[in-house]
C-alpha positions as CSV (number, residue, x, y, z in Angstrom):
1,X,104.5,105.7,122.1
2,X,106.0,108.3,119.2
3,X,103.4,110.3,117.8
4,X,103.6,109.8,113.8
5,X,101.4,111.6,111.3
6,X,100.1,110.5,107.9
7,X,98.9,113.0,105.7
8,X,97.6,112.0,102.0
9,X,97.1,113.5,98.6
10,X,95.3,113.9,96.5
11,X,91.9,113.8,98.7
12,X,89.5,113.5,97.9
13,X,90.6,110.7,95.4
14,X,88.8,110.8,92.1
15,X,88.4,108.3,89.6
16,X,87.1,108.4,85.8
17,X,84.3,106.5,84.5
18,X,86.1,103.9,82.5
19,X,85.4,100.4,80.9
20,X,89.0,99.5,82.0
21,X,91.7,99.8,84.6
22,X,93.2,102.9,85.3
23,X,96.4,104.1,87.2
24,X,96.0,106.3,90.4
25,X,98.9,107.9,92.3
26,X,99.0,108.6,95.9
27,X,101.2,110.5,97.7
28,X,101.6,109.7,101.2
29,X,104.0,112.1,104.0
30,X,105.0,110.5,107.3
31,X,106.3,112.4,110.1
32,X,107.3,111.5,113.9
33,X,107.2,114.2,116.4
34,X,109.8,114.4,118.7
35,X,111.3,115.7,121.5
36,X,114.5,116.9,120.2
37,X,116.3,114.8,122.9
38,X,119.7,112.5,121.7
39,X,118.2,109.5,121.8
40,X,120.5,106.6,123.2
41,X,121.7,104.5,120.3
42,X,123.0,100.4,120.2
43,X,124.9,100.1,117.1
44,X,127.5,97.8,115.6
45,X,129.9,99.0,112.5
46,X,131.1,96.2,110.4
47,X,134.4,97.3,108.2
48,X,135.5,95.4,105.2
49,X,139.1,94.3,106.6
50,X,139.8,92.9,102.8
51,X,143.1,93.6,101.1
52,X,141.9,96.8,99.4
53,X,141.1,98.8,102.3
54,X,144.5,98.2,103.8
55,X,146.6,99.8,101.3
56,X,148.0,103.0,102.1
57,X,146.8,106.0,99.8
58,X,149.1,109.0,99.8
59,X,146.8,112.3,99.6
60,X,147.9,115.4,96.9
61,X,150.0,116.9,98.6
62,X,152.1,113.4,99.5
63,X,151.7,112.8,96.1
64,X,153.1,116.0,94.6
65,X,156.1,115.6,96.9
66,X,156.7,112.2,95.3
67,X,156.7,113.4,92.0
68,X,159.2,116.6,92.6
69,X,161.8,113.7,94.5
70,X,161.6,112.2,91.2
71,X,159.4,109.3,92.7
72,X,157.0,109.0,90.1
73,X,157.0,110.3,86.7
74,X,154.4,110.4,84.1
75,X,154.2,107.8,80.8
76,X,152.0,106.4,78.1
77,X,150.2,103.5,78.6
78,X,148.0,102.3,75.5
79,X,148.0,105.9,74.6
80,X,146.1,106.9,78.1
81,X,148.6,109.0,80.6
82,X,149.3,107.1,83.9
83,X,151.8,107.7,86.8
84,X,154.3,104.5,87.3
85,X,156.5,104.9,90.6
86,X,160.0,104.7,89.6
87,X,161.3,102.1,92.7
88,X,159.5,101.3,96.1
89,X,157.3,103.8,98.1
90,X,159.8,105.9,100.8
91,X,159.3,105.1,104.2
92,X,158.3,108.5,105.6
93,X,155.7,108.7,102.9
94,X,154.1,105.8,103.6
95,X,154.1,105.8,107.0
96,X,152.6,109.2,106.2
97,X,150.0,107.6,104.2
98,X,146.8,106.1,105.8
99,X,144.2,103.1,104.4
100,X,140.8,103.7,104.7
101,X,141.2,101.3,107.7
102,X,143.4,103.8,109.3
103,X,140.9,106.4,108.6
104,X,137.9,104.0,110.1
105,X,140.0,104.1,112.8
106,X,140.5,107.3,113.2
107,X,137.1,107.9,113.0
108,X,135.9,105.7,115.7
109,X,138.6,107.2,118.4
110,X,136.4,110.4,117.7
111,X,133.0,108.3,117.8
112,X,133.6,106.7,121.3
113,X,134.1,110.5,122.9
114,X,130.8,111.1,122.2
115,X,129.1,108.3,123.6
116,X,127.8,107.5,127.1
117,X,126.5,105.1,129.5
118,X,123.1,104.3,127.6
119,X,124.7,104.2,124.4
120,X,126.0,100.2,123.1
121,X,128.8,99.8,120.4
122,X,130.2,96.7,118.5
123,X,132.8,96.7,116.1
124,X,133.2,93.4,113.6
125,X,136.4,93.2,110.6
126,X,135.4,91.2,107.9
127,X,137.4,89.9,104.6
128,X,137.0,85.7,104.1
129,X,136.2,85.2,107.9
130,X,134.4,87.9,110.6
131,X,136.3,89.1,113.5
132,X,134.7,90.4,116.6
133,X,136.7,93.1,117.8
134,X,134.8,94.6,120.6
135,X,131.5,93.2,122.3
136,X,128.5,95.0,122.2
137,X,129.5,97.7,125.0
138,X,128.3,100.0,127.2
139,X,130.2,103.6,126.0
140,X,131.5,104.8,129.1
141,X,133.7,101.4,128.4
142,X,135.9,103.5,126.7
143,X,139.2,101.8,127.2
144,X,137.9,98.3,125.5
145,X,136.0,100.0,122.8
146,X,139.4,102.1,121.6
147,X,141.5,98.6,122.6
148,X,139.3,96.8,119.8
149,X,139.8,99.9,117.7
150,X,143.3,99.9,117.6
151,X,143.5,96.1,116.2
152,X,141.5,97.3,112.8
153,X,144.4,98.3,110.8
154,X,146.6,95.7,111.6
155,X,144.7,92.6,110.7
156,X,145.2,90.0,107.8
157,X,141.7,88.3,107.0
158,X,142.3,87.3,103.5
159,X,141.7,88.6,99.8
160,X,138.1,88.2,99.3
161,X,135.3,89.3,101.4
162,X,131.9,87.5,102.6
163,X,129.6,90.7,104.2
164,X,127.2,88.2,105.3
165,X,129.6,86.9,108.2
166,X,129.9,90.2,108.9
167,X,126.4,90.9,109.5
168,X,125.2,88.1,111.2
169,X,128.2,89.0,114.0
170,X,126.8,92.4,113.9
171,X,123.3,91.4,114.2
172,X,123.9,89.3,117.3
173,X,126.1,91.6,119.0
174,X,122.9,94.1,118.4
175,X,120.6,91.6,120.3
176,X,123.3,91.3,123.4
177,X,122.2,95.4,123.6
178,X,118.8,95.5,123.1
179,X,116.8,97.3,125.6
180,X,113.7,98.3,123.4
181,X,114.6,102.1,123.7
182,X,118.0,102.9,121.7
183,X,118.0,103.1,117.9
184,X,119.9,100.2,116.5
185,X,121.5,100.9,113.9
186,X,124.3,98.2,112.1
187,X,126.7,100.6,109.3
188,X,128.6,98.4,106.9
189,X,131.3,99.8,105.1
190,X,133.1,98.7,102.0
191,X,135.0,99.1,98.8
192,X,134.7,96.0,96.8
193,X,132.8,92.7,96.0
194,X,131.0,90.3,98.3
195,X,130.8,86.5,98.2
196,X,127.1,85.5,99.0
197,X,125.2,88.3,98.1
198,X,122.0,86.7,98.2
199,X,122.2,86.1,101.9
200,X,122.8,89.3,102.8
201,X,119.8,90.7,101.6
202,X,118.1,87.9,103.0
203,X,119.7,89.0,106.6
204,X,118.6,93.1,105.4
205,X,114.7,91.4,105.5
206,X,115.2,89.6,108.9
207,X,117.1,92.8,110.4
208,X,114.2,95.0,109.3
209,X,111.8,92.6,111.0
210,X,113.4,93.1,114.0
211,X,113.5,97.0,113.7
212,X,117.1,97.2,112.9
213,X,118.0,99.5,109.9
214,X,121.0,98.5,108.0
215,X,123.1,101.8,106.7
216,X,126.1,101.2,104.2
217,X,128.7,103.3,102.5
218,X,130.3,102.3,99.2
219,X,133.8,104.0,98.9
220,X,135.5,104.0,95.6
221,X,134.5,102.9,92.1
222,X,134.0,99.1,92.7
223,X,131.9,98.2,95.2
224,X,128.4,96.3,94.4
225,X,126.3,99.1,94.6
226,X,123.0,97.4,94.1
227,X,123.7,94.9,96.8
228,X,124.6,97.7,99.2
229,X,121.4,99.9,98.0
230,X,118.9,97.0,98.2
231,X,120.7,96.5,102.1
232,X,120.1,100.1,103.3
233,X,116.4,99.5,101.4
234,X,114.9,96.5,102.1
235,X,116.1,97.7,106.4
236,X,115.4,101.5,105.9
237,X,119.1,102.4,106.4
238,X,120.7,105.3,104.9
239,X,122.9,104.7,101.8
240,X,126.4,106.7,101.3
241,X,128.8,107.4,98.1
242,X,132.6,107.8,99.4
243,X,134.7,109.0,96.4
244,X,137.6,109.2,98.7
245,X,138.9,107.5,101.9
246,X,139.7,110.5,104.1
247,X,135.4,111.4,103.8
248,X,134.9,108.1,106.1
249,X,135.1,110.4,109.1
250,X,132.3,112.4,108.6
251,X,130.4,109.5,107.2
252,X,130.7,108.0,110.4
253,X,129.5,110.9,112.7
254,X,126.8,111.8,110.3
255,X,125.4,108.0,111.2
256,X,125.6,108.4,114.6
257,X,124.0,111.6,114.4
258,X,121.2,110.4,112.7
259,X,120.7,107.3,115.0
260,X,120.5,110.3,117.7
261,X,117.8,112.1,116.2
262,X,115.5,108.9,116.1
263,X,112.0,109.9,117.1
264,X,110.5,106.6,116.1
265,X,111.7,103.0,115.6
266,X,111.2,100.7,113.4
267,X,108.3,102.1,111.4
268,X,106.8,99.9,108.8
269,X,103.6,100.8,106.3
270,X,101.1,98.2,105.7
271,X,99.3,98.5,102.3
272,X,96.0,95.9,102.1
273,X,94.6,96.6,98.6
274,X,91.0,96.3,98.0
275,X,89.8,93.2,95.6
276,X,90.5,93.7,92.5
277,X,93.1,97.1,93.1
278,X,96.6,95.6,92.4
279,X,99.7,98.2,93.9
280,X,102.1,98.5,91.2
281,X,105.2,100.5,92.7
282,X,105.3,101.8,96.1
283,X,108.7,105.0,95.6
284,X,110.1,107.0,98.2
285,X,110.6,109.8,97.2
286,X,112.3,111.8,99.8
287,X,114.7,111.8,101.8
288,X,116.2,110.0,99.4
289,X,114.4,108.7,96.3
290,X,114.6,104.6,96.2
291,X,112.0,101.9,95.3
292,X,110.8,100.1,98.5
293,X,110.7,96.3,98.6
294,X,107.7,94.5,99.8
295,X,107.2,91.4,102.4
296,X,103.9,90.2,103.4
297,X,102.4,90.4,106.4
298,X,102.5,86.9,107.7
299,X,100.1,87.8,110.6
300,X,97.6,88.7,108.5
301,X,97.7,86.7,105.6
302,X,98.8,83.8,104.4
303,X,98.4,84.4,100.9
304,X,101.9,84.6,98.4
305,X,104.2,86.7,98.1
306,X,103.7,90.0,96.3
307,X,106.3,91.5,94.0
308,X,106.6,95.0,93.9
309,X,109.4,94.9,91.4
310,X,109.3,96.8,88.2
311,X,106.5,94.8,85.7
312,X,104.8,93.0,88.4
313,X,102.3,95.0,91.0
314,X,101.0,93.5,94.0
315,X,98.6,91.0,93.7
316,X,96.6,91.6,96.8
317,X,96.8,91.1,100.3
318,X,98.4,93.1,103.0
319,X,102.1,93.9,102.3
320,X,104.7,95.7,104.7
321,X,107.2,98.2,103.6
322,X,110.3,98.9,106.1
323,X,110.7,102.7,106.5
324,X,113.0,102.2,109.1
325,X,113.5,105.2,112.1
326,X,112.5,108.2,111.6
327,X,114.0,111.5,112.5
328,X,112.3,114.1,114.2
329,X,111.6,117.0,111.7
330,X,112.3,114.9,108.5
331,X,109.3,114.0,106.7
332,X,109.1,110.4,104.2
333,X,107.2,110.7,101.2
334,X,106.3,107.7,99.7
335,X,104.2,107.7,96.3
336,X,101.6,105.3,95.2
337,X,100.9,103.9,92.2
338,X,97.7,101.6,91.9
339,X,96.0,100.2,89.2
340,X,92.0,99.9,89.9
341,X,89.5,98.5,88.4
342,X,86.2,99.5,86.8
343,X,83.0,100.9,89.4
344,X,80.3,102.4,88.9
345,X,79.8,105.8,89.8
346,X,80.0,106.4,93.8
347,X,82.2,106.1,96.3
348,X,85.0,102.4,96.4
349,X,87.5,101.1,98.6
350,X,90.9,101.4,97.4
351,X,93.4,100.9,100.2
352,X,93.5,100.2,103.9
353,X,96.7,101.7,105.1
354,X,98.4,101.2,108.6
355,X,101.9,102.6,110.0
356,X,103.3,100.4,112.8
357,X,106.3,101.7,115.1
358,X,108.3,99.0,116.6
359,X,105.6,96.8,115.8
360,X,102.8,98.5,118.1
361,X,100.2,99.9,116.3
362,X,100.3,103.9,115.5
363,X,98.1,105.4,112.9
364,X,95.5,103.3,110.4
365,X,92.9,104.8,108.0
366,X,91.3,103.6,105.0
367,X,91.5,104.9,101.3
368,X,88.1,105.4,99.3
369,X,88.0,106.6,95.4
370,X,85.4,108.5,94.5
371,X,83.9,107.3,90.5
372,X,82.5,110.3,88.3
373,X,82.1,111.3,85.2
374,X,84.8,114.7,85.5
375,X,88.3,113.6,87.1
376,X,90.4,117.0,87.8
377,X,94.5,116.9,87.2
378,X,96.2,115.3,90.2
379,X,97.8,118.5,92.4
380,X,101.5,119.2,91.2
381,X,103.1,117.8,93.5
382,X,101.6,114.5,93.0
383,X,102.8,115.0,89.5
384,X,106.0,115.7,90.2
385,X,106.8,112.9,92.2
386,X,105.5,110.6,89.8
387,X,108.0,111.9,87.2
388,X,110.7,111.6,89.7
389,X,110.0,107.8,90.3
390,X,109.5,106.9,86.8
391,X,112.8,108.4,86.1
392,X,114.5,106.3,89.0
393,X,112.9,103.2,87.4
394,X,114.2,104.0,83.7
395,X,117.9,104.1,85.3
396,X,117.0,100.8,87.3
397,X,115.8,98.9,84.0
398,X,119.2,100.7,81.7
399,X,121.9,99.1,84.9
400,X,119.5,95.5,84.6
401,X,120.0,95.9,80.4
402,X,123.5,96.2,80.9
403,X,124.0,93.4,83.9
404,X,122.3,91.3,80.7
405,X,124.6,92.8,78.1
406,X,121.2,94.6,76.1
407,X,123.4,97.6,75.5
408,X,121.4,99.1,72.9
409,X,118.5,98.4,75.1
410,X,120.7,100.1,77.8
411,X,121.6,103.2,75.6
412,X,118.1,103.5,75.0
413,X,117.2,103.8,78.5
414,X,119.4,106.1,79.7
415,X,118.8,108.4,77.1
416,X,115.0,108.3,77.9
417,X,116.4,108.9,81.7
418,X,118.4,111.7,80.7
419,X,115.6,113.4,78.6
420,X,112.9,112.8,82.0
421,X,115.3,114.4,84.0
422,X,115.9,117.3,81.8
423,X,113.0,118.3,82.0
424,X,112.8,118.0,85.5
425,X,115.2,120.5,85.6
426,X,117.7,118.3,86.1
427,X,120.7,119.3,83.8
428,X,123.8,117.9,86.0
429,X,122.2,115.1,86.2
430,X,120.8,114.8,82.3
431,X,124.3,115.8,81.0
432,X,125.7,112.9,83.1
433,X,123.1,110.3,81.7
434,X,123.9,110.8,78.3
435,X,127.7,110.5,78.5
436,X,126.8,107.7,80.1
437,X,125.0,106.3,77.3
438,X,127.7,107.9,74.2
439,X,130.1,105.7,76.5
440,X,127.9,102.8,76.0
441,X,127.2,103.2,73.2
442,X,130.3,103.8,71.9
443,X,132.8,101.3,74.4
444,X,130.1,98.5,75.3
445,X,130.9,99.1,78.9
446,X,129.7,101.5,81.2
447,X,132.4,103.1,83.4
448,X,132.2,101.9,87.4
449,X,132.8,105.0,88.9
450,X,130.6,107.4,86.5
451,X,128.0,104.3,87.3
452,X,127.8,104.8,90.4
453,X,127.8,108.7,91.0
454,X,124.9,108.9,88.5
455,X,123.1,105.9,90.6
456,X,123.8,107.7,94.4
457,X,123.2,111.6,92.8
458,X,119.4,109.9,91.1
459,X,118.4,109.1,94.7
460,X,118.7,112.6,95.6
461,X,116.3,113.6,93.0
462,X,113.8,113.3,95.9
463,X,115.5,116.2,97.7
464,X,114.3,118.6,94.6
């Protein structure tokens, strides 16, 4: 059994005298201690085989060479300044040239030297239909594992792309490797749109109820970033930002690294407010700073689901929040933020709080508030990560205004978010909010890439 620790703050909890409701903030740190060992790992990679990630993409210095053979030349196109090739691609350059497939590839071929006998890998292509490559397979296997790498590049499985076949091949080639003691671990990778987005965050909630995180990386400016954040989220994956194809490599052995360092699986929180306390928001804040979703605990009660969304709060009854593994000597904050109701002055339940790893019990305590006439400030740090969150939301609500096409709501927003983080010291990240919202403003449309590098840099707010 991992040894996890839960440490709170502020505590004692104080509460004000008051006729009416009033907001509390906790701040919660898990940690698992472990041994420092590699722990074995059972993962499965699903690549997005679609057109797009095909298409060979020369680098600078390819490029450059193009344009002094006269390959390409510069021109006007609606008064913007594009490169137009001047007649087909040359053959040494583009054999030269590698997809992102070929660098997924190439990735891999480094991956499988690095595993072993206790260590299972699966590798799924996806576009319109899923393709198993290579079974879930021992590592020391290492002739079929680079035999199903080598087929990646080449394959033709349509235009469009459907994840969720992809994920529910991944998720049963996990199963055929399940042992109870390797981290499992499914990494999706893509750089466009999905068909059936809905399902695969309904496959996110069933992987995370059976421990297995779901990581993804986005590459490029046109890839559904909420659907891949709300996968890594709702699982406890990790979530990465790929401006360019030839960063895949390291993406890929930075996953496999952290699947190594795995003290404890599968950890989930369960939050059972008292009657009358709703839970508004439950934020982590670090390791990387993304609102958590909420299931209920079916075994413990049947009552409905609770919302945690922003402008809803929990509305009682034990809820479970997917952490996902943790690594040894990286701590998750998560903050709190409760609305309670009037007591009298003495001592009240608040929360019972329980942290579950791979669904055996671990750590359980109970939160009481303490209701008195003086309330002291809540310690900085509590502060801090509340202005954090509420930042994170602000961005959340300006991307929903401008999926709805409010942009002056939108504008609003993210000038609001650029102003929080500002004085969070922030100024990167303040400067890059308002362009944002001049470009709104001023265009009606938000620009994809600058979207989504604004989006992935917020979530590292909780590494401040």
């Amino acid at each position: 059994m991992p040894t996890l620790t839960l440490n709170l703050s502020p505590t004692p909890l104080a509460m004000g005298l008051l006729r009416e409701p009033q907001l509390c903030y906790l701040l919660l740190v898990v940690e698992a201690l472990g041994d420092g060992g590699a722990r074995p790992v059972n993962w499965a990679l699903i690549a997005d085989a679609s057109r797009s990630m095909r298409i060979p993409i020369v680098d600078e210095a390819q490029f450059r060479a193009l344009v002094r053979d006269g390959g390409a030349q510069e021109t006007l196109v609606d008064g913007v300044p594009v490169w137009q090739l001047n007649g087909p691609v040359p053959p040494l350059v583009r054999a030269a040239a590698r997809s992102a497939l070929d660098q997924v590839a190439h990735a891999l071929h480094s991956i499988v030297e690095r595993l072993d006998g206790q260590d299972r890998f699966a590798l799924v292509a996806c576009a319109e239909e899923a393709v198993l490559l290579t079974r879930s397979t021992s590592g020391e296997r290492r002739v079929e594992l680079v035999r199903g790498i080598s087929h990646l590049s080449s394959l033709n499985l349509g235009e469009q792309t459907d994840l969720a076949h992809g994920i529910e091949l991944g998720l049963h080639e996990l199963r055929r490797g399940r042992d109870g003691q390797r981290a499992e671990r499914l990494l999706l990778l893509t750089d466009g749109f999905t068909q059936r987005p809905e399902v695969c965050l309904e496959l996110a909630s069933a992987a995370a109820s059976e421990g297995v995180a779901i990581s993804t990386i986005g590459l490029g400016g046109e890839f559904q970033e909420d659907v891949l954040l709300a996968l890594a989220d709702r699982s406890g994956g990790r979530a990465m930002f790929l401006h360019k194809p030839e960063d895949i490599p390291q993406a890929i052995a930075a996953e496999l690294s952290a699947a190594r360092a795995v003290a404890a699986r599968a950890v989930d929180l369960h939050v059972a407010p008292a009657d009358g306390v709703v839970l508004r928001h439950v934020t982590r804040i670090s390791p990387s700073l993304a609102a958590l979703h909420a299931e209920h605990d079916l075994s413990q009660s049947t009552t409905a689901h609770a919302d945690t969304s922003d402008e809803a709060g929990g509305r009682g009854g034990p809820l479970v929040f997917h952490l996902g593994d943790l690594e040894a000597g990286t701590p998750v904050t998560l903050l709190l933020e409760c609305l309670a109701p009037p007591q009298p002055a003495g001592r009240a339940a608040l929360l019972q709080l329980a942290l579950t790893s791979g669904g055996a019990p671990a750590i359980a305590t109970q939160l009481f508030a303490t209701y008195q006439d003086s309330v002291p400030m809540p310690p900085p740090q509590v502060l801090d990560a509340a202005a954090r969150a509420s930042t994170a939301r602000l961005q959340r609500r300006a991307l929903a205004a401008i999926a709805d096409g409010a942009i002056p709501e939108a504008v609003r927003l993210l000038r609001a978010a650029a102003a929080r983080l500002a004085d969070l010291n922030e100024r990167a990240l303040a400067a890059d909010a308002r362009a944002q919202a001049d470009t709104l403003e001023r265009t009606g449309q938000a620009a994809s890439l600058e979207r989504k590098k604004l989006t992935y840099a917020t979530r590292r707010l909780g590494e401040g």
